[in-house]
Residue, then its C-alpha position, 0 to 999 in steps of 0.5 A: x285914175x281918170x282917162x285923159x282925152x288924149x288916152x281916151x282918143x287913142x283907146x277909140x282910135x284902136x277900137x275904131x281899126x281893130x273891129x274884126x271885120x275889114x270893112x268896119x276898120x276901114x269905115x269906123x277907122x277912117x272916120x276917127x283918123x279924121x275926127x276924133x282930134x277935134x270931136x266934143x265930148x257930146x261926139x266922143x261918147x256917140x263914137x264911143x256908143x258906137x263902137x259899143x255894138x257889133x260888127x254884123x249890125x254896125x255894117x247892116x245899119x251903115x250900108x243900109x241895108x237894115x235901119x239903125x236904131x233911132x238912137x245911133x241912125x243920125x250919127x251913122x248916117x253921118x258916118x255913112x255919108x261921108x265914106x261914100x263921099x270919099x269912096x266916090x273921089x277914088 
């Protein structure tokens, strides 16, 4: 059986919270709390390579402090981009 989108936003959203390492829930999470409604399929499966890699290296390339691959660095700049927005209107 295909999974739906619905089924498969809620399946990114749990990865997205259940990283393993706090920050990771709260960067990955929040984004897809805010996104993943209204994301095409194109942003979807970018999330979704995302998700597929590992904490340590995911919280190196989104706070800068290693370079991202030059397949995922657009996307998380994105995603780095717009939790420090957020972390400065606090």
């Amino acid at each position: 059986m295909d999974e739906t989108r619905d089924i498969r936003i809620k399946r990114l959203r749990l990865r997205a919270w259940h990283r393993g390492i706090k920050e990771m829930d709260l960067i990955l999470g929040g984004w897809a709390d805010r996104h993943l409604a209204s994301a095409d399929d194109a942003t979807l499966d970018q999330f979704e390579a995302v998700l597929a890699e590992a904490d340590h290296d995911l919280y190196q390339w989104v706070s800068g402090q290693q370079p991202a691959p030059t397949v995922l660095a657009p996307f998380l700049s994105r995603i780095a981009a717009e939790f420090r927005a957020l972390q400065n209107q606090s």
